[in-house]
GUZA-242344 format. One record per residue: residue number from 0; chain; x, y, z of N, C-alpha, C in turn. Coordinates in pm, 1 decimal, m for minus. Each point is the difference from the previous one (the first is absolute). Layout:
// residues N
- NUM | A | X | Y | Z | X | Y | Z | X | Y | Z
...
***
This chain:
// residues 92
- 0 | A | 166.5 | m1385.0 | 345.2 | 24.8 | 33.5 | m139.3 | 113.1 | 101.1 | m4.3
- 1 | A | 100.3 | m30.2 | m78.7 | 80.6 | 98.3 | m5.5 | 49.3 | 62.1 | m183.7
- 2 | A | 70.3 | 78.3 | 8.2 | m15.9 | 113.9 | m118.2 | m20.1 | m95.9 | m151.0
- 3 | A | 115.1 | m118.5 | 7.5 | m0.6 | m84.8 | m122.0 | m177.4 | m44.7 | m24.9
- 4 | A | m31.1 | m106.3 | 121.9 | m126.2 | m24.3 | m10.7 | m123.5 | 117.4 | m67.2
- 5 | A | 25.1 | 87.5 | 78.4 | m101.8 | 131.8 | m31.4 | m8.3 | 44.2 | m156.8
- 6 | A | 124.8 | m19.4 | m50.6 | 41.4 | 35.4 | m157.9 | m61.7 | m120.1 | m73.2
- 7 | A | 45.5 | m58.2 | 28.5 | m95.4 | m157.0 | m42.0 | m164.6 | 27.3 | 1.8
- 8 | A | m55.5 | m11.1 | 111.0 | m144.6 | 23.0 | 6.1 | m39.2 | 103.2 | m107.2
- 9 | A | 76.6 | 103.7 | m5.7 | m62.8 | 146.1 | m103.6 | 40.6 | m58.8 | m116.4
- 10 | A | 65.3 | m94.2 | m23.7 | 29.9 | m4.1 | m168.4 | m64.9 | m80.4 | m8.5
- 11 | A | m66.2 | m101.5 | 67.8 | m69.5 | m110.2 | m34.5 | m136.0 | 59.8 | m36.6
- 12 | A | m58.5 | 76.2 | 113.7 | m101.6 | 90.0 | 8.5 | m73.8 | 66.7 | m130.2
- 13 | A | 151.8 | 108.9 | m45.3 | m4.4 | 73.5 | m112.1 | 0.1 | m57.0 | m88.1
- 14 | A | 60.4 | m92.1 | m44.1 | 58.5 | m50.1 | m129.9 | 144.8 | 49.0 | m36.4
- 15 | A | 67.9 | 10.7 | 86.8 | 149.4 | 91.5 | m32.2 | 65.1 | m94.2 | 13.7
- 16 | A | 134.6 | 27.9 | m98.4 | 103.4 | m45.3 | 47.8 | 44.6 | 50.0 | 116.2
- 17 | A | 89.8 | m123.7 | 64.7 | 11.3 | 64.0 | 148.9 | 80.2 | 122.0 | m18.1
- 18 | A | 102.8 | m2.5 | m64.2 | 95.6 | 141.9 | m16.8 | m44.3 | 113.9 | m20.7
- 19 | A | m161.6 | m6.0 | m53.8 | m111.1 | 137.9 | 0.0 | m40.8 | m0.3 | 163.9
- 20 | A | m22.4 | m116.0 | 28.2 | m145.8 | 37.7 | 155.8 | 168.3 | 29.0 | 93.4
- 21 | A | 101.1 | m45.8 | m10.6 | 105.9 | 64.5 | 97.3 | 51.0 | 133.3 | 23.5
- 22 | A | m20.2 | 29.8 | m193.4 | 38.5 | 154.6 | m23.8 | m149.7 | 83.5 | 56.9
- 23 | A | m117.7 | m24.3 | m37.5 | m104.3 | 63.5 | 49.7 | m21.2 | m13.7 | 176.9
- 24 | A | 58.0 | m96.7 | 71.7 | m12.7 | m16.3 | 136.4 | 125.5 | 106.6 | 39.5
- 25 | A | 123.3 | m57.1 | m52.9 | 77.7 | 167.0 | 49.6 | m37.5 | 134.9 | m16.0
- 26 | A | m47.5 | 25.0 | m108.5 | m68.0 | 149.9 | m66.5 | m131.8 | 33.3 | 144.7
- 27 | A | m48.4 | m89.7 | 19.7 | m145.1 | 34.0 | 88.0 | 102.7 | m7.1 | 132.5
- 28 | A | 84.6 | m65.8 | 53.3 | 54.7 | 2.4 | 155.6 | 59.8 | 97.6 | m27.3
- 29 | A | 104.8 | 99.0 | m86.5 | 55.1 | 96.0 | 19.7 | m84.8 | 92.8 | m3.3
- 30 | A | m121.4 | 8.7 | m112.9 | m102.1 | 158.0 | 18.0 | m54.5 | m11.8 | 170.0
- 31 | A | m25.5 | m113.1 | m6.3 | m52.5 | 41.2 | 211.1 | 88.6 | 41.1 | 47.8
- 32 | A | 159.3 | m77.9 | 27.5 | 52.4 | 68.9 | 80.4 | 46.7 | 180.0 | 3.2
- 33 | A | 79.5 | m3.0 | m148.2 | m69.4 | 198.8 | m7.7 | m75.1 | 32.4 | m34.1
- 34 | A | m128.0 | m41.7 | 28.7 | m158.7 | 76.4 | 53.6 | 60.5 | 28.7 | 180.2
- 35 | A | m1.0 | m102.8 | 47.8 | m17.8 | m5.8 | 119.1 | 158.2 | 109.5 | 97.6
- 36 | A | 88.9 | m48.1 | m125.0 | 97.7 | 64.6 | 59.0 | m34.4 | 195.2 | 5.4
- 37 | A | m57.2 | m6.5 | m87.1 | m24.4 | 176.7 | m49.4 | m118.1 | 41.6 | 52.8
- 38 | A | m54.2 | m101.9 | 83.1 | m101.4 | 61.5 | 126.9 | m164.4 | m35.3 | m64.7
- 39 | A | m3.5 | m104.7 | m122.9 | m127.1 | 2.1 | m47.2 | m45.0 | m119.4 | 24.9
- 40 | A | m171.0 | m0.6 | 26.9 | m48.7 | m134.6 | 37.3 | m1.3 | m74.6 | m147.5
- 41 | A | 17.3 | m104.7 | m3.7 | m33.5 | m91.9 | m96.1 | m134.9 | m132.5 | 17.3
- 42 | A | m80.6 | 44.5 | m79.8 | m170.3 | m60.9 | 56.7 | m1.9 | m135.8 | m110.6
- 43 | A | 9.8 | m101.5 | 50.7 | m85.6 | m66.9 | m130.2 | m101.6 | m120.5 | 69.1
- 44 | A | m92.2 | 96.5 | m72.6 | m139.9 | m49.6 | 51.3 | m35.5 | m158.4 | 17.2
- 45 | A | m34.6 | m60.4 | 129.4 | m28.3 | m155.2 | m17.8 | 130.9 | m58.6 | 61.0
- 46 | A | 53.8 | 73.2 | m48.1 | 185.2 | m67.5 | 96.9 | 35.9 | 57.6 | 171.7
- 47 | A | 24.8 | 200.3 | m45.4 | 38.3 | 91.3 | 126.4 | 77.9 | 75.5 | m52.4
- 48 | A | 66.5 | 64.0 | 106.7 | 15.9 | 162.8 | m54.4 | 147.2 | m23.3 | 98.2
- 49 | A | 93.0 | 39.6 | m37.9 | 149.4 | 38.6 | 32.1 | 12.0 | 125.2 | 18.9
- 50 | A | 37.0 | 58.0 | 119.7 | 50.7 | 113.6 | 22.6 | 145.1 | 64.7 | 103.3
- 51 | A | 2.0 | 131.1 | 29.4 | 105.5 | 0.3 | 63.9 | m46.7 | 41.6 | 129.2
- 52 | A | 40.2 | m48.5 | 102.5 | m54.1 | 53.3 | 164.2 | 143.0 | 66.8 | 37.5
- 53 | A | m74.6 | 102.5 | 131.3 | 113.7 | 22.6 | 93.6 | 18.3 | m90.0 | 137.5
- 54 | A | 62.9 | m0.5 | 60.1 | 70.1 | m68.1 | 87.6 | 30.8 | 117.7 | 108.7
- 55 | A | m86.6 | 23.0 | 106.4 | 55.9 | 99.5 | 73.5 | 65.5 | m41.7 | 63.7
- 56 | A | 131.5 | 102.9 | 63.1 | 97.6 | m7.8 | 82.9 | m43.1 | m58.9 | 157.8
- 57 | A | 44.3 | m77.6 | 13.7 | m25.0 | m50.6 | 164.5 | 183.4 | m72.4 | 83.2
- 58 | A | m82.8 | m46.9 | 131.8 | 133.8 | m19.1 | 53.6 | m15.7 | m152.4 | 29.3
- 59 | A | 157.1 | m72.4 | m24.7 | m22.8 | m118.7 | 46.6 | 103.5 | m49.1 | 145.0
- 60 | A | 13.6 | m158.9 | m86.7 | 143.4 | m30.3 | 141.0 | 72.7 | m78.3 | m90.4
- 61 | A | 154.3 | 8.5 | 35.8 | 53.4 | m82.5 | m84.6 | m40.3 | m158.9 | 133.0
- 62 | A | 11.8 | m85.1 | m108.2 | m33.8 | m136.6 | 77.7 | 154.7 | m64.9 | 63.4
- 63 | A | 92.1 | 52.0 | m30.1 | 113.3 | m53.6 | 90.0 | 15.8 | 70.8 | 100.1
- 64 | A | 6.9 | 119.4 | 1.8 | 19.4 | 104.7 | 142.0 | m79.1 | 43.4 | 61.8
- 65 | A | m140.1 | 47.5 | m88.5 | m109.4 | 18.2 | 69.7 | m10.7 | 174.5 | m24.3
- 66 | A | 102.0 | 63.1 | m27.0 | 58.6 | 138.7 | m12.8 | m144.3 | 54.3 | m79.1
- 67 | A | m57.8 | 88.0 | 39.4 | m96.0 | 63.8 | m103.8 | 66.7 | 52.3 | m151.2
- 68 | A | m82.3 | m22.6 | m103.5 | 80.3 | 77.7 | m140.3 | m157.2 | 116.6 | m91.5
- 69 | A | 56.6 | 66.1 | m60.1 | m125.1 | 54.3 | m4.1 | 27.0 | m26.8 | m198.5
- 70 | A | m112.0 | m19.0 | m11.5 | m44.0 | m73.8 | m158.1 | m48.3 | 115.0 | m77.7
- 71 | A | 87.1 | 27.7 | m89.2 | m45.6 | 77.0 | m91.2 | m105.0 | m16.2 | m79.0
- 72 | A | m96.5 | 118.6 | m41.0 | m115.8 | m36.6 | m116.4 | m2.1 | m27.3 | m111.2
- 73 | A | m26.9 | m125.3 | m86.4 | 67.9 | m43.2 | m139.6 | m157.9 | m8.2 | m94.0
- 74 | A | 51.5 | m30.2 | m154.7 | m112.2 | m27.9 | m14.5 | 8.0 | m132.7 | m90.3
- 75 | A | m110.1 | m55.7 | 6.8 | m25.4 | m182.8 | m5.3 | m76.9 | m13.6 | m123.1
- 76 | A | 46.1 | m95.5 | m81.3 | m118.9 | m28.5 | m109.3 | m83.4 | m138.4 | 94.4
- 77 | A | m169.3 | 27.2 | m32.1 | m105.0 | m35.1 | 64.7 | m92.1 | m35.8 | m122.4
- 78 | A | m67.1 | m169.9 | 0.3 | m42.8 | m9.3 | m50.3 | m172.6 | m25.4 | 57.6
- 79 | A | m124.8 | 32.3 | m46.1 | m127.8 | m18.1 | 56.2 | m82.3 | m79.6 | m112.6
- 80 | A | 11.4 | m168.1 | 21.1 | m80.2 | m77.5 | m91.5 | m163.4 | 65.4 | 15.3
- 81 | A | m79.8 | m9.9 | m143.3 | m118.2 | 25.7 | m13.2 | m101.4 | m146.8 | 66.4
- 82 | A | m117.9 | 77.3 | m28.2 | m103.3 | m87.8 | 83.6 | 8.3 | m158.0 | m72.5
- 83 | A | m23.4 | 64.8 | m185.7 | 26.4 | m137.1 | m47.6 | 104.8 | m101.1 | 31.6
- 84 | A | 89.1 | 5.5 | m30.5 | 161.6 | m27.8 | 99.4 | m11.0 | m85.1 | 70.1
- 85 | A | m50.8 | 95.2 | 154.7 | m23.4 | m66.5 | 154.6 | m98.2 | m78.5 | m19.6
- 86 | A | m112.9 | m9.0 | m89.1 | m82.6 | m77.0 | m6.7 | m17.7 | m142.6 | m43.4
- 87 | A | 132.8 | 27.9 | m155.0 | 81.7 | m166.9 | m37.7 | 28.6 | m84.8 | 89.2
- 88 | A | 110.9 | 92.9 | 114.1 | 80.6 | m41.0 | 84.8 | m76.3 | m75.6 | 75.6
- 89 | A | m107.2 | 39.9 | 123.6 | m77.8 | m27.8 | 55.9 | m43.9 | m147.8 | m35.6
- 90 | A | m115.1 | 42.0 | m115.0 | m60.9 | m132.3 | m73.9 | 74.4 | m157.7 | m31.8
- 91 | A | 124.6 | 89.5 | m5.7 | 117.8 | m118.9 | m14.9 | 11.9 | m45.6 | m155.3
***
């Protein structure tokens, strides 16, 4: 499924015109991402919770030379589906 489809499903869903469930699907993907960008979890219950992790610093190899490089600590948006969720998934 990709973004068109997804806009589709919510307007069909809702009763929206699609140009509402597209504008309301951007409005909800941008509040997560600055939630998440500004360090806050975002929970919604039955779905999962988006947050921000750290990434500690470690060392690797580059794969052409083999040369050790040492990896700076970043931080990652991380998502953790809820039980309901994993449980759709599962069931199939």
């Amino acid at each position: 499924m990709n973004r068109k489809d997804l806009v589709e499903t919510v307007a069909r869903e809702a009763g929206l015109p699609t140009a509402q469930a597209d504008a309301a699907l951007a409005a909800m993907l941008d509040g997560v991402v600055a939630a998440v960008a500004a360090g806050e979890k975002v929970t919604l219950p039955g779905f999962g919770t988006f947050e921000q992790r750290s990434r500690a610093a470690r060392s690797g190899r580059n794969p052409r030379t083999g040369a050790l490089l040492e990896i700076a600590a970043t931080l990652a948006p991380a998502f953790k589906p809820a039980a309901a969720f994993k449980q759709a998934v599962v069931a199939g």
